[in-house]
N, CA, C and O of each residue as an XYZ file, in Angstrom:
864
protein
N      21.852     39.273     58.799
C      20.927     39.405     57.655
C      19.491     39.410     58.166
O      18.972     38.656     58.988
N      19.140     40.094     57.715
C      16.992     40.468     57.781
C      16.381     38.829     57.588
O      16.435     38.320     56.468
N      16.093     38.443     58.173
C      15.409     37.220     58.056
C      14.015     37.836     57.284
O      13.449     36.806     56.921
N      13.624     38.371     57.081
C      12.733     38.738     56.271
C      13.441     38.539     54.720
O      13.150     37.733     53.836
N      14.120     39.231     54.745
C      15.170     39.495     53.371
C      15.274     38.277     53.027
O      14.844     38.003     51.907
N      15.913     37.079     53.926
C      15.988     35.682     53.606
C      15.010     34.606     52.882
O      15.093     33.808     51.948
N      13.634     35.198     54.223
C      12.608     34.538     53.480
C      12.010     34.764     52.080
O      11.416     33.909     51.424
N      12.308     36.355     51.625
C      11.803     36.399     50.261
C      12.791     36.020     49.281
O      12.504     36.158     48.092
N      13.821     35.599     49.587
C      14.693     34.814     48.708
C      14.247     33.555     48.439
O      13.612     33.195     47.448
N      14.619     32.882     49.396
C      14.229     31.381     49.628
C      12.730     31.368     48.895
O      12.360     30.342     48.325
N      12.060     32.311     48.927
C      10.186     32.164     48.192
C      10.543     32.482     46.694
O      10.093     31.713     45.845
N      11.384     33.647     46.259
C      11.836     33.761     44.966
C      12.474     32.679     44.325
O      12.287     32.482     43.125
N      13.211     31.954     45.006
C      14.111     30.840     44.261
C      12.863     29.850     44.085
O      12.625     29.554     42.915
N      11.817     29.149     45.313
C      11.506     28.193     45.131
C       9.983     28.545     43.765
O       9.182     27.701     43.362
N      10.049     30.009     43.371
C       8.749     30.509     42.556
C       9.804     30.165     41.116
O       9.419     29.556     40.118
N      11.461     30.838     41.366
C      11.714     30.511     39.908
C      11.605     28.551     39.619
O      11.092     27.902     38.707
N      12.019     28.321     40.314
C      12.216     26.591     40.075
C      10.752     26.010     39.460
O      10.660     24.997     38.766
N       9.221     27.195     40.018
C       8.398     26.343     39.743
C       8.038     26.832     38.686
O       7.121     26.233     38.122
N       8.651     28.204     37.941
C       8.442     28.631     36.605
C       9.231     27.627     35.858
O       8.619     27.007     34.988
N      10.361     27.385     36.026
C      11.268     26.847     34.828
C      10.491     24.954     34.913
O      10.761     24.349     33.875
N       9.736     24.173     35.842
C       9.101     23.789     35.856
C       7.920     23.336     34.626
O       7.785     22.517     33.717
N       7.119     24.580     35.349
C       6.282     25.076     34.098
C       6.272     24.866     32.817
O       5.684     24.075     32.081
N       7.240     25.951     32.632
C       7.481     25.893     31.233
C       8.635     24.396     30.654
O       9.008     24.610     29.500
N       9.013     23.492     31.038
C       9.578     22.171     31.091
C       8.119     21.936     30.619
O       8.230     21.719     29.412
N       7.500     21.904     30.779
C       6.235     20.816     31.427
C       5.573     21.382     29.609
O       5.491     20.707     28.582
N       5.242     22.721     29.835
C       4.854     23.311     28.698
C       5.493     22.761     27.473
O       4.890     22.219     26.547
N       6.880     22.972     27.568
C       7.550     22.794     26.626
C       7.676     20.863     25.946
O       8.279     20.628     24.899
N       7.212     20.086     26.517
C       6.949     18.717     26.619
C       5.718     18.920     25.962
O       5.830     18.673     24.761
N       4.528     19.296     26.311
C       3.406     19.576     25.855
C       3.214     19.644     24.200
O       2.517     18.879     23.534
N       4.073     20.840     23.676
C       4.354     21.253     22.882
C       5.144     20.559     21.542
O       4.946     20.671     20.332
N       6.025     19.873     22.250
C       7.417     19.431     20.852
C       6.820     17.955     20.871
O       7.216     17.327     19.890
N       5.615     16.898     22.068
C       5.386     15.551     21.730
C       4.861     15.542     20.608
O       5.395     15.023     19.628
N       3.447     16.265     20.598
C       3.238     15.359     19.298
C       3.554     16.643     17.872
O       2.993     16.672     16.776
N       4.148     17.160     18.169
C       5.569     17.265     16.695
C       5.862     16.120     16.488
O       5.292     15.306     15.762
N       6.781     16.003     17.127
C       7.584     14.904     17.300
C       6.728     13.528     16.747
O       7.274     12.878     15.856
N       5.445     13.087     17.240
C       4.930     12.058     17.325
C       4.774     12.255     15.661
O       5.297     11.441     14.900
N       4.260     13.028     15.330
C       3.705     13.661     13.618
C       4.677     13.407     12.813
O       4.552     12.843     11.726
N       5.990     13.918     13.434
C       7.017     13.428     12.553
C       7.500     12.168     12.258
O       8.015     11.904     11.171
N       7.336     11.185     13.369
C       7.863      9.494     13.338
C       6.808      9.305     12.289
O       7.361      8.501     11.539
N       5.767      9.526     11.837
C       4.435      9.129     10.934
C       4.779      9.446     10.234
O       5.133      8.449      9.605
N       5.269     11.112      9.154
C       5.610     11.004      8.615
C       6.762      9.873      7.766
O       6.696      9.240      6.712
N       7.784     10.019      8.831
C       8.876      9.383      8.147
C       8.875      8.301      8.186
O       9.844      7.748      7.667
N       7.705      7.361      8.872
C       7.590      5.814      8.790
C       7.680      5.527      7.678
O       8.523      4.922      7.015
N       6.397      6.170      7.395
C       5.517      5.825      5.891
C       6.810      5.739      4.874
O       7.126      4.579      4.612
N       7.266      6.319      4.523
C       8.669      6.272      3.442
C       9.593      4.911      3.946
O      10.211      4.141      3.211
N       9.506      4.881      5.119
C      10.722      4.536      5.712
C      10.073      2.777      5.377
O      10.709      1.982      4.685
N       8.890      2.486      5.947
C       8.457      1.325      5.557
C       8.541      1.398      3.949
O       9.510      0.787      3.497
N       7.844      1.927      3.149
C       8.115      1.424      1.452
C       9.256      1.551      1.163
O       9.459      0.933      0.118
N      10.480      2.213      1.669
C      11.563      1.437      1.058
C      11.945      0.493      1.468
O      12.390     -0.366      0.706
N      11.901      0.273      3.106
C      12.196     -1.345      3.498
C      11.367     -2.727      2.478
O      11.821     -3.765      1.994
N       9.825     -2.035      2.475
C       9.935     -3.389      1.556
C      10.045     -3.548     -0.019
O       9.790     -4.552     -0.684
N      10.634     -1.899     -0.589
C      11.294     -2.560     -1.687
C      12.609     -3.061     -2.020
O      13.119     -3.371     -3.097
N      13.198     -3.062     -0.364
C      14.749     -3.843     -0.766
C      14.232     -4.935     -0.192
O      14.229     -5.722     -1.138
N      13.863     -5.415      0.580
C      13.586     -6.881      1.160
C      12.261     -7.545      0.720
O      11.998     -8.690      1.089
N      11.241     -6.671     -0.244
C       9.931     -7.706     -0.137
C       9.710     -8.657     -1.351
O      10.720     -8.879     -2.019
N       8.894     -9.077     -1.626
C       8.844    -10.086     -2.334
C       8.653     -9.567     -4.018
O       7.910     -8.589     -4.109
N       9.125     -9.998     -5.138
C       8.716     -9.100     -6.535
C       7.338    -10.169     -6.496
O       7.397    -11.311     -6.039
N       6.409     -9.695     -6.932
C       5.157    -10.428     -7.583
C       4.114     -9.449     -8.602
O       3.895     -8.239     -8.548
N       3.605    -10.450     -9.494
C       3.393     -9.751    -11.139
C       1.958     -9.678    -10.965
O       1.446    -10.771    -10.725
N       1.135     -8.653    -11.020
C      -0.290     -8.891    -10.995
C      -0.574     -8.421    -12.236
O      -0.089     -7.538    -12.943
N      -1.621     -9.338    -12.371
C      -2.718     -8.690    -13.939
C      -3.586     -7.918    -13.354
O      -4.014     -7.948    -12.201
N      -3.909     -6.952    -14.566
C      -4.457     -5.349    -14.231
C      -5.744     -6.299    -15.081
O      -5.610     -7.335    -15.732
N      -7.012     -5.492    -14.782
C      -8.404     -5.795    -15.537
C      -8.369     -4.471    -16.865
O      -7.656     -3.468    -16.823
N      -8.955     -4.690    -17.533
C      -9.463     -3.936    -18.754
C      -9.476     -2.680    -18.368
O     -10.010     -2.421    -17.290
N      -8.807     -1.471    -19.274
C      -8.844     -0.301    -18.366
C      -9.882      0.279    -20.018
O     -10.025     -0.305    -21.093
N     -10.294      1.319    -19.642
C     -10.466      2.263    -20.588
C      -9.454      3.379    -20.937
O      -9.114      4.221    -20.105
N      -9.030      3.350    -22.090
C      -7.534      4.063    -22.834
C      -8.056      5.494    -21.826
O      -7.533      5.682    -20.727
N      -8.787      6.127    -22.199
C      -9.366      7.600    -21.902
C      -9.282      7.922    -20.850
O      -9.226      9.117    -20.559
N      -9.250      7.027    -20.012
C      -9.734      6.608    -18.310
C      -8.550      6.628    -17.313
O      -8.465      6.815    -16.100
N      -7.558      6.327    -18.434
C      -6.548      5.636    -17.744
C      -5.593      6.901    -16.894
O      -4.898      6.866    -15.878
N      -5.786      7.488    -17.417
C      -4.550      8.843    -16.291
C      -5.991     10.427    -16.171
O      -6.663     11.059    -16.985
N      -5.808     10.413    -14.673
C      -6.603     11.544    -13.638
C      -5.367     12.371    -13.408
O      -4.447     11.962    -12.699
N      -5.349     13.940    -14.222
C      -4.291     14.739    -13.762
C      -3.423     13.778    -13.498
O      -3.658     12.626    -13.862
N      -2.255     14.116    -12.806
C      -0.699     13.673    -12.891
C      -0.837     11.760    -12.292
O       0.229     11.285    -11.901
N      -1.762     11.061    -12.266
C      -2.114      9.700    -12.169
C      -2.718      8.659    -12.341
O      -3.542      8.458    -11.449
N      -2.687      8.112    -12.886
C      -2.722      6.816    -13.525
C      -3.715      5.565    -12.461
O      -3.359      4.744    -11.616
N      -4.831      5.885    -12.931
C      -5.468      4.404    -12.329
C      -5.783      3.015    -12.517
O      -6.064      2.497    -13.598
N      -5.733      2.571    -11.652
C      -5.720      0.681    -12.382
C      -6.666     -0.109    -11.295
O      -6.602      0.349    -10.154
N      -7.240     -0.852    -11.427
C      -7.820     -2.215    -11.078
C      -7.080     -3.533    -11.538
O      -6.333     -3.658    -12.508
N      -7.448     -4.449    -10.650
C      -6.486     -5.662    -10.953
C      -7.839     -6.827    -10.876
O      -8.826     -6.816    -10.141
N      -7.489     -7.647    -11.779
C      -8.604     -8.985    -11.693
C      -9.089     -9.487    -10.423
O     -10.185    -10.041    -10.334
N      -7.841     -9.208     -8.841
C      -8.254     -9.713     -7.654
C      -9.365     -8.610     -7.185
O     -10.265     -8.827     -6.374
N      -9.091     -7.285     -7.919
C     -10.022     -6.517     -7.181
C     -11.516     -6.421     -7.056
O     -12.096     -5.719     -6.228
N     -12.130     -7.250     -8.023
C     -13.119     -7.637     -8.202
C     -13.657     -8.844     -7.282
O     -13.025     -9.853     -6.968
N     -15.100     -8.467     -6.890
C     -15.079     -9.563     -6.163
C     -16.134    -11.046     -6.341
O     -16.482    -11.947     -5.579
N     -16.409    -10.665     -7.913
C     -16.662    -12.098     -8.894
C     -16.020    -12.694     -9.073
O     -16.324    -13.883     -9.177
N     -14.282    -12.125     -9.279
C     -13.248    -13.104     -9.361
C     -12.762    -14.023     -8.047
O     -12.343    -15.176     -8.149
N     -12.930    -13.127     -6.531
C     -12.613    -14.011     -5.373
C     -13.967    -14.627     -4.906
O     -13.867    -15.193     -3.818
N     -14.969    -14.648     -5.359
C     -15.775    -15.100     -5.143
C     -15.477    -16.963     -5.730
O     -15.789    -17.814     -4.897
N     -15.205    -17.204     -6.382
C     -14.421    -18.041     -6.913
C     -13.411    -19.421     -6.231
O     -13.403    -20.648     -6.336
N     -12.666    -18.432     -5.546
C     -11.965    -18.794     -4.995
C     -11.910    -19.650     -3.709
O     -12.593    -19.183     -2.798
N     -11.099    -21.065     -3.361
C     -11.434    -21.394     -1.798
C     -11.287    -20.504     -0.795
O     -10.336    -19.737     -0.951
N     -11.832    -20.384      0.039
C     -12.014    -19.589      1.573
C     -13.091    -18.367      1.349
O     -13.212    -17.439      2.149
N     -13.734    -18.485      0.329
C     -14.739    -17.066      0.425
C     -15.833    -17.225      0.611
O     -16.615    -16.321      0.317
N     -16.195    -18.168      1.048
C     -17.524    -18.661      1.935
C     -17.085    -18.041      3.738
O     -17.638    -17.131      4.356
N     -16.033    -18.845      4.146
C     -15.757    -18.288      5.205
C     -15.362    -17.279      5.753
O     -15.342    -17.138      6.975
N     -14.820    -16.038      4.540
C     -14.500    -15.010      4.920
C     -15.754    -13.956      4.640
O     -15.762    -12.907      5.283
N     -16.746    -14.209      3.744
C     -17.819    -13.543      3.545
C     -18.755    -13.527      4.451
O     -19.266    -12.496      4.889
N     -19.128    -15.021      4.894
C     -19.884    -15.350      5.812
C     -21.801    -15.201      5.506
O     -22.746    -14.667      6.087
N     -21.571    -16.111      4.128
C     -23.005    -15.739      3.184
C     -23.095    -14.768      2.558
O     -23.347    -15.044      1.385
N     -23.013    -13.694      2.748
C     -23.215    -11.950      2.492
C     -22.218    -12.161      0.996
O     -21.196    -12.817      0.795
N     -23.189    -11.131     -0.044
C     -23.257    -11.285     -1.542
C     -21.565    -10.385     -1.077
O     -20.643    -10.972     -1.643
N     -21.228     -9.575     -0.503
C     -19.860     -8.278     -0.387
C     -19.747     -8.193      1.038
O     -20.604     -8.242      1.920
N     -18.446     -8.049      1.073
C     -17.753     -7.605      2.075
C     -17.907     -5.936      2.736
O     -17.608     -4.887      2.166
N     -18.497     -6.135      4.172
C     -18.831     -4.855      4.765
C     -17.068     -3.806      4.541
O     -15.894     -4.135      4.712
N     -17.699     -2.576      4.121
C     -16.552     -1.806      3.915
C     -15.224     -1.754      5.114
O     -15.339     -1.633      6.333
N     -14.446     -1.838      4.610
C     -13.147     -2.127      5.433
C     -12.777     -3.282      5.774
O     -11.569     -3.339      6.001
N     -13.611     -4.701      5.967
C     -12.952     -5.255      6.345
C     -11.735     -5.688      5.126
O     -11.773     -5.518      3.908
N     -10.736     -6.269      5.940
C      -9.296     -6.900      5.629
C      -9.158     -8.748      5.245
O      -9.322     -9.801      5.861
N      -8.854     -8.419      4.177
C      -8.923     -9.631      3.686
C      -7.603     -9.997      3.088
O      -6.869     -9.044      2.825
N      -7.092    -11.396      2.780
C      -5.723    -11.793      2.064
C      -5.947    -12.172      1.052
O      -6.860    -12.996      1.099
N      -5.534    -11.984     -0.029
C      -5.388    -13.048     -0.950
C      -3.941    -13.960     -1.632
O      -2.946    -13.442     -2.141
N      -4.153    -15.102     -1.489
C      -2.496    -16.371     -1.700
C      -2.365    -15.746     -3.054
O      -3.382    -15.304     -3.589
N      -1.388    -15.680     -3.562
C      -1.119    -15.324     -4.950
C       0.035    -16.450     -5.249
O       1.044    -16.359     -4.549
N      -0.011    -17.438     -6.160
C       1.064    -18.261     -6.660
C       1.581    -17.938     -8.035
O       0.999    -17.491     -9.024
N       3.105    -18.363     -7.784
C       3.829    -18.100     -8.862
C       3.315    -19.169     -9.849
O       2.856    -20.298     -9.674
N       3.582    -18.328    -11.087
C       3.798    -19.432    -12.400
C       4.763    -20.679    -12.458
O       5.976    -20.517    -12.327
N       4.208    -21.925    -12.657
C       5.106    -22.536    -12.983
C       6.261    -22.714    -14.491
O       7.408    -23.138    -14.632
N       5.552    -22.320    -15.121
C       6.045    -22.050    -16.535
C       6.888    -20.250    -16.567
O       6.350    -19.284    -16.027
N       8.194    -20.172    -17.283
C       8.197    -18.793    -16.734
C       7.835    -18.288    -18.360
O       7.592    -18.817    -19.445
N       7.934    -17.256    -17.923
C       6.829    -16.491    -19.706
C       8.132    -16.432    -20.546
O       9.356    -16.456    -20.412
N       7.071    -16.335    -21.577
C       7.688    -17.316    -22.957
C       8.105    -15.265    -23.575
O       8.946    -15.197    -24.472
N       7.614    -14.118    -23.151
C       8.328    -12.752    -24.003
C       8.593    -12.618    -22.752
O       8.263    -13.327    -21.801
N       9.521    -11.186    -22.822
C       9.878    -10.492    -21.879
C       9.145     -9.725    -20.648
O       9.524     -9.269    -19.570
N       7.814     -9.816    -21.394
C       7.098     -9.150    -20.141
C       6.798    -10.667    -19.309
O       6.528    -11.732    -19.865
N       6.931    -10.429    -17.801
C       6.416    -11.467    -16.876
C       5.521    -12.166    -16.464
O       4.766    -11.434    -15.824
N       5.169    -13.171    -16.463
C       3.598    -13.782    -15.941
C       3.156    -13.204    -15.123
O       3.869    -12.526    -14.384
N       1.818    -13.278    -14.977
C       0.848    -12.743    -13.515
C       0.914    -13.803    -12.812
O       1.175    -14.905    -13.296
N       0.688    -13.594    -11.613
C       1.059    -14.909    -10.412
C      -0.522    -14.708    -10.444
O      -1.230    -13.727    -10.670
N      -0.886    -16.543    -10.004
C      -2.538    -16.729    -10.015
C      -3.134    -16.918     -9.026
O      -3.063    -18.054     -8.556
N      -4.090    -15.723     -8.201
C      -4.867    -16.267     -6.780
C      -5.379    -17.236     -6.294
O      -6.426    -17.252     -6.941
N      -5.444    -18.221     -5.513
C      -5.753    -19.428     -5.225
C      -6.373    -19.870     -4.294
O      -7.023    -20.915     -4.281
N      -6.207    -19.026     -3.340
C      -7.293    -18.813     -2.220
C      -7.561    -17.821     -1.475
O      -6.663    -16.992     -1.619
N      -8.588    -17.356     -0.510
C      -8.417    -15.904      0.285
C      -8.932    -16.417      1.827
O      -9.532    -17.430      2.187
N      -8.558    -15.569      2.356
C      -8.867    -15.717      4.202
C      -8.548    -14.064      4.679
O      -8.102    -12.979      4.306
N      -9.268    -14.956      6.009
C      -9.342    -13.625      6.557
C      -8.461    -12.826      7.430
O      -8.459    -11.606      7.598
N      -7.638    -13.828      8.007
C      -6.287    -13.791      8.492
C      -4.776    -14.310      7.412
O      -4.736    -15.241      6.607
N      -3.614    -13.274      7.796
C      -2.450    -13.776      7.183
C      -2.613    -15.397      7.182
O      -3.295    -15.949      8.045
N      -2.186    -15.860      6.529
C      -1.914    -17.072      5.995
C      -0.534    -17.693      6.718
O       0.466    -16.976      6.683
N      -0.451    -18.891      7.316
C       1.181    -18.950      8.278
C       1.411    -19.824      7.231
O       2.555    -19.620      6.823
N       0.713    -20.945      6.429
C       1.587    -21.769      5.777
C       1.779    -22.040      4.195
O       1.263    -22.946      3.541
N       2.815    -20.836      3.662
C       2.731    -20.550      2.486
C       3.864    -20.928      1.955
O       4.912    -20.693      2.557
N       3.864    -21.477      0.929
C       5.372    -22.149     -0.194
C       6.166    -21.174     -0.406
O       6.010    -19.987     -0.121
N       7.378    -21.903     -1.122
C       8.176    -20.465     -1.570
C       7.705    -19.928     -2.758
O       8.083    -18.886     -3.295
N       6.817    -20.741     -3.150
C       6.013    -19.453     -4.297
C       5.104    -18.882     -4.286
O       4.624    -18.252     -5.229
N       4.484    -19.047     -2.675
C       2.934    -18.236     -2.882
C       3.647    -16.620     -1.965
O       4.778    -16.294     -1.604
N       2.579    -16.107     -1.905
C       2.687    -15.020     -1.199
C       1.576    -14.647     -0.615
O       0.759    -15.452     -1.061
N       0.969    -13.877      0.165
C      -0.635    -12.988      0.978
C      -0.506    -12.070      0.728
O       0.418    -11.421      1.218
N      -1.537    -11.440     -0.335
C      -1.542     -9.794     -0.503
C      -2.344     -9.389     -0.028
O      -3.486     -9.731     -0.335
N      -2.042     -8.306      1.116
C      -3.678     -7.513      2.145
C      -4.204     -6.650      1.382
O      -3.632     -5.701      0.846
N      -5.695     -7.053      1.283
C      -6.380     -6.138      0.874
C      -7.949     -5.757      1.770
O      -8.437     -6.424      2.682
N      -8.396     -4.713      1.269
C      -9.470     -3.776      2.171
C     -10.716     -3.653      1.653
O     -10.702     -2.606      1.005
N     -11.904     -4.211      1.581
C     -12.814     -3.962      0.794
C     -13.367     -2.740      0.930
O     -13.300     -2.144      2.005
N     -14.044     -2.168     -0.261
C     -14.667     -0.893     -0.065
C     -16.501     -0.883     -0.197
O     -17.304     -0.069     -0.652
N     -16.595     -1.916      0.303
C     -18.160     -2.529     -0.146
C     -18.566     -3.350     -1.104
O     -19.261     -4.364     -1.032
N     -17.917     -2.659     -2.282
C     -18.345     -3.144     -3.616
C     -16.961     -4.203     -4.303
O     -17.050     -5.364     -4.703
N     -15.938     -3.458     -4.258
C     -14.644     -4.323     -4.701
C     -13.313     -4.231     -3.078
O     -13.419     -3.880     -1.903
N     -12.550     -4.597     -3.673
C     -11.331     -5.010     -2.965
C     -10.353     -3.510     -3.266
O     -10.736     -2.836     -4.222
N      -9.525     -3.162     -2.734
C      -8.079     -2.116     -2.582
C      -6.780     -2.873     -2.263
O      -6.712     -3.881     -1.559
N      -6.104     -2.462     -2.670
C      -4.866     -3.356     -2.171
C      -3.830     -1.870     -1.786
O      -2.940     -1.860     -0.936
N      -4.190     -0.830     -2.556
C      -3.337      0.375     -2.174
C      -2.348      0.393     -3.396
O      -1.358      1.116     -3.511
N      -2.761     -0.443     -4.188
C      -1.977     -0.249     -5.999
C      -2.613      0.699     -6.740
O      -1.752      1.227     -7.443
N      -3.621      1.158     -6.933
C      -4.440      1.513     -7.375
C      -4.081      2.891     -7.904
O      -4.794      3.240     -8.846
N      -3.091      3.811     -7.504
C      -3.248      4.771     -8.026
C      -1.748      5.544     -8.110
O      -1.097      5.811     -7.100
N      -1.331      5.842     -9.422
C       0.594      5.786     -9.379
C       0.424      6.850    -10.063
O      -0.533      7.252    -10.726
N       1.648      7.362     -9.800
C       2.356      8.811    -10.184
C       3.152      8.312    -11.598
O       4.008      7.428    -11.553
N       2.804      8.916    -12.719
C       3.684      8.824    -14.118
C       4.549     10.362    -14.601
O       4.295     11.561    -14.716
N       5.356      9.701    -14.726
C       6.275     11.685    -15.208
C       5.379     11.622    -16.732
O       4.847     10.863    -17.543
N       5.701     13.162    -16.382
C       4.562     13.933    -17.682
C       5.565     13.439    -18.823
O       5.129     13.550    -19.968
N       6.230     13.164    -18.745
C       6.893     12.880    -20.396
C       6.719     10.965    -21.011
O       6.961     10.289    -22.011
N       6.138     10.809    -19.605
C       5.908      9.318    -20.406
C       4.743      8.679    -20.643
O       4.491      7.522    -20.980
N       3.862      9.926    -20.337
C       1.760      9.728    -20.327
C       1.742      9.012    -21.935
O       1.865      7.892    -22.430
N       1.581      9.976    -22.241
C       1.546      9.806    -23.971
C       1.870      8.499    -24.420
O       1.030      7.705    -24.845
N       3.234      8.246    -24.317
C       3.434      7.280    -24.667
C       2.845      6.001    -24.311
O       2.353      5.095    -24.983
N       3.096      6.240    -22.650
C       2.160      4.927    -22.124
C       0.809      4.612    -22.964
O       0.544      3.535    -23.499
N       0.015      5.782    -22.965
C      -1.716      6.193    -23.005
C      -1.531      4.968    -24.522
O      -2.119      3.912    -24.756
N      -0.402      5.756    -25.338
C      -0.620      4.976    -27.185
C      -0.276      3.665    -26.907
O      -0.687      2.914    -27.791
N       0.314      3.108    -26.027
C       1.467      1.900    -25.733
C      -0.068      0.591    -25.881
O      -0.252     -0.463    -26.491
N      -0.726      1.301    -25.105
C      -1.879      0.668    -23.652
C      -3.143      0.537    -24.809
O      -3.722     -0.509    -25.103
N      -3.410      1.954    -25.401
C      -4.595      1.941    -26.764
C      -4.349      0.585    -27.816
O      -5.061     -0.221    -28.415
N      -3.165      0.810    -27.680
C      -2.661     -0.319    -29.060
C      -2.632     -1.813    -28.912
O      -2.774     -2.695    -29.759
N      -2.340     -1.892    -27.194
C      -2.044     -3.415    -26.908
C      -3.245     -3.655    -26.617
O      -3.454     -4.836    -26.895
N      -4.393     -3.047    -26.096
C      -5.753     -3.908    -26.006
C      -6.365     -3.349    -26.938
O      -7.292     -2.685    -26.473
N      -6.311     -3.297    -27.896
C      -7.149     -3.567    -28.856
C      -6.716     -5.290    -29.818
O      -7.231     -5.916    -30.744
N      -5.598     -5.454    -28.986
C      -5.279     -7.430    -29.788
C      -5.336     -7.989    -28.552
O      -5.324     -9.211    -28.700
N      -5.399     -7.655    -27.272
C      -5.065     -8.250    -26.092
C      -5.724     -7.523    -25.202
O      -5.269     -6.380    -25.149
N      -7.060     -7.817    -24.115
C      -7.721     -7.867    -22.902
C      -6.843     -8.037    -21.694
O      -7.234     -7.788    -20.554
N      -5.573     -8.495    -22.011
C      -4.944     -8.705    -20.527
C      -3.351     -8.779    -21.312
O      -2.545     -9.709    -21.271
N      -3.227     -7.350    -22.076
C      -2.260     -6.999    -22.385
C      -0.844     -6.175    -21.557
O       0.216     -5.874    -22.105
N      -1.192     -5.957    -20.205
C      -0.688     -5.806    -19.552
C      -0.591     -6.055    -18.228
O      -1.575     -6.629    -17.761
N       0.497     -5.743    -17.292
C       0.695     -6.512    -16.080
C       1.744     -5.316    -14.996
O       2.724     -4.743    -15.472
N       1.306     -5.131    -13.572
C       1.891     -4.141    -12.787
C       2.941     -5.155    -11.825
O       2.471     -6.001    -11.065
N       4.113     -4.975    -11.950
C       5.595     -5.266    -10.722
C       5.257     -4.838     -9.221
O       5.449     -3.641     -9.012
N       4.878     -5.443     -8.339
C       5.005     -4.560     -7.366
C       6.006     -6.005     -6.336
O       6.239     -7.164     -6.678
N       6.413     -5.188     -4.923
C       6.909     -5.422     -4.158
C       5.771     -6.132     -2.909
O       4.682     -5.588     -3.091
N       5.705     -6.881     -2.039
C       5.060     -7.508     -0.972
C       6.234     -7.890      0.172
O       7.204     -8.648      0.150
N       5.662     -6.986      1.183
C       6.298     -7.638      2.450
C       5.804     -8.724      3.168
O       4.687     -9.131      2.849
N       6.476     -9.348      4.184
C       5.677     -9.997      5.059
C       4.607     -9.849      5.535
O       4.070    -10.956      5.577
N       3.768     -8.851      6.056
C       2.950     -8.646      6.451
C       1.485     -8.332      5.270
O       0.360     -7.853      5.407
N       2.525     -9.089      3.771
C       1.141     -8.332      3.064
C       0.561     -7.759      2.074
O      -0.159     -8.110      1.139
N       1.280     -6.249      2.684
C       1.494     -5.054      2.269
C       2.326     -4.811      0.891
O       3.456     -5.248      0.676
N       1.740     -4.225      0.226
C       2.542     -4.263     -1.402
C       2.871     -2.556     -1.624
O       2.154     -1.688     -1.126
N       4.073     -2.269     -2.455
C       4.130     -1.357     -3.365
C       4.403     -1.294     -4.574
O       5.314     -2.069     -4.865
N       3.914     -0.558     -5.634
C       4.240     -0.500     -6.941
C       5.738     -0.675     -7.528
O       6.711     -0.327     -6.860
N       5.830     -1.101     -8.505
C       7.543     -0.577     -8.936
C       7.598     -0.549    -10.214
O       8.512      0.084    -10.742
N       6.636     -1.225    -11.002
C       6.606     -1.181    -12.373
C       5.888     -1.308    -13.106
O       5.203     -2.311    -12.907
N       5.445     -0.339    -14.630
C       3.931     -1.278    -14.924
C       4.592     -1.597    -16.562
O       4.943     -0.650    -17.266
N       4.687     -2.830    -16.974
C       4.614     -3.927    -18.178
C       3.600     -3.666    -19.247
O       2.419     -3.989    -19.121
N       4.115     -3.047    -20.347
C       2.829     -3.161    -21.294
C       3.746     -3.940    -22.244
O       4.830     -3.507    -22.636
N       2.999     -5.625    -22.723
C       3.589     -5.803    -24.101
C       5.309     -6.168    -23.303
O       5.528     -6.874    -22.318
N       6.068     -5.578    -23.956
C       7.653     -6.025    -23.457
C       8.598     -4.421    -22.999
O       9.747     -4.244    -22.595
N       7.554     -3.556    -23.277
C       8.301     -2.190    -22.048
C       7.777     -1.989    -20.763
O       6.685     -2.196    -20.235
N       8.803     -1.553    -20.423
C       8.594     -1.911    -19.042
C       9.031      0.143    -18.456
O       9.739      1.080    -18.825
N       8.258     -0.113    -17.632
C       7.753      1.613    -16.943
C       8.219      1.900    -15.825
O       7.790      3.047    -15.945
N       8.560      1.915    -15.134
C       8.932      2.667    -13.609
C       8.139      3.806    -13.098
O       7.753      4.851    -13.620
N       7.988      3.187    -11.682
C       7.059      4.263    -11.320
C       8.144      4.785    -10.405
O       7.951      5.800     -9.735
């Protein structure tokens, strides 16, 4: 055999190895962050249903909405009494988590203890559990009736990530008259179900007007 002939073999094989290489290398390049995009996607779901089979039920009171106000295209907005921050102002630990300052610089992360009722409610709709203190870190030593709900300031008030729910178009209406009717005898005529994990973190599951009860 042509030792010439040989050598351009031996150079062809070791050129394909460094194409298929290549494109290995390329092809890694390419499908990570797919891939990475996709674990994000499917966290996000994947965490809110974990903590609506395992997290905690707790009842928050919503603040005064305006009837008119109350649903933006296909959603429904709410504020809650913690979201305000006259109401945690109030509260023990908000000297130390404020640190003098009239509001909280935007973003930071704050907790608030939420305790259960001792009395359980006297109609069918559920008590609001009552805030009792806030910090700035999770809380390690909490009863079996309190809970830590994380929330995010936005300068001016607090977020908890409740704030804004999807209603099917066939039950606006009703809600909208449900909600007109109960505060006009009642300021804190209604109350939102949500879920809390360990870490906090809450999701919606229901909103209480009066003694019907809504699903989100």
């Amino acid at each position: 055999m042509n030792p010439y002939d040989l050598s351009n073999r031996q150079s062809t094989a070791i050129e394909t190895q460094s194409d298929v290489a290549k494109k290995s290398i390329l092809g890694w390049k390419f499908w990570t962050p797919l891939l990475f995009q996709l674990i994000l996607i499917l966290a996000v779901p994947s965490q809110a249903f974990y903590t609506q089979i395992t997290g905690t039920t707790v009842i928050l009171q919503t603040a005064p909405v305006d009837p008119y106000d109350f649903f933006r295209g296909y959603y429904q907005i709410l504020s809650y009494d913690i979201s305000s921050v006259d109401t945690l102002k109030e509260l023990p630990g908000w000297k130390e988590v404020a640190k003098g300052a009239e509001y909280l610089p935007q973003g930071t992360l704050i907790y608030v203890t939420l305790e259960q009722p001792e009395a359980p409610s006297k109609s069918q709709r559920p008590s609001a559990w009552k805030p009792i203190i806030v910090s700035s870190e999770y809380p390690q030593n909490l009863s079996k009736n309190q809970i830590a709900l994380q929330g995010k300031s936005t300068g001016w008030n607090i977020e908890y990530g409740l704030e804004r729910y999807y209603m099917p178009e066939s039950q606006r209406n009703q809600v909208n008259e449900t909600i007109t009717e109960a505060q006009g005898n009642n300021q804190q005529s209604f109350v939102v179900e949500v879920k809390v994990n360990s870490q906090g973190k809450a999701i919606p599951i229901s909103l209480w007007v009066r003694d019907r009860n809504y699903k989100f």
